[in-house]
C-alpha angles and dihedrals in degrees: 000000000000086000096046130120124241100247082243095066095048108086084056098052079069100067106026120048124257123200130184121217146197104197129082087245124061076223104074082067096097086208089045094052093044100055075051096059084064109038122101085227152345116245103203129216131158156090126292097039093189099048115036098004086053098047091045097056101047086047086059096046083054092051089043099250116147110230127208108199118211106215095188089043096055133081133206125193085244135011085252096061096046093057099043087058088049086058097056094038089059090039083060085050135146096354094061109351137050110193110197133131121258106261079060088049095047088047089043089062103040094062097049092051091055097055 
């Protein structure tokens, strides 16, 4: 149970691809790694901002990835670590990193795809 979808998100695990991990980075997933090769950015979401957010994200600025941080969508363990990891999310901006909450991300994107 702790793995399982919210009936909610299902329809979509159809169409997009879900991996499970058991690393502290998404990256340690070699399928995982691999669509990320590839994608223009990683748009990042999760608990435990300052251990496998966190990881996630630096793994993907080493790859080149750009990475947009949510910060509505993100958890730390304590407000102090979540906004320690904001910190360093907006310190790595604009050069690797965009920290925003999800409704600018959504109108971020929006607008570039109706260009």
């Amino acid at each position: 149970w702790l793995n399982a979808y919210i009936d909610q998100l299902l329809p979509y695990t159809e169409r997009y691809p879900m991996y499970s991990k058991s690393t502290c980075s998404s990256f340690g997933n070699p399928n995982f790694k691999a669509l990320m090769t590839r994608a223009a950015r990683i748009v990042i979401a999760g608990v435990m901002s300052e251990c496998c957010v966190l990881a996630t994200a630096v793994d993907a600025i080493d790859t080149g990835t750009p990475v947009v941080y949510l910060t509505d969508a993100c958890s730390g363990s304590s407000q102090e670590y979540e906004d320690t990891v904001v910190s360093m999310m907006e310190f790595a901006s604009p050069t690797h990193t965009s920290v925003m909450n999800a409704a600018e991300y959504l109108e971020a994107r929006v607008a570039e795809i109706q260009k």
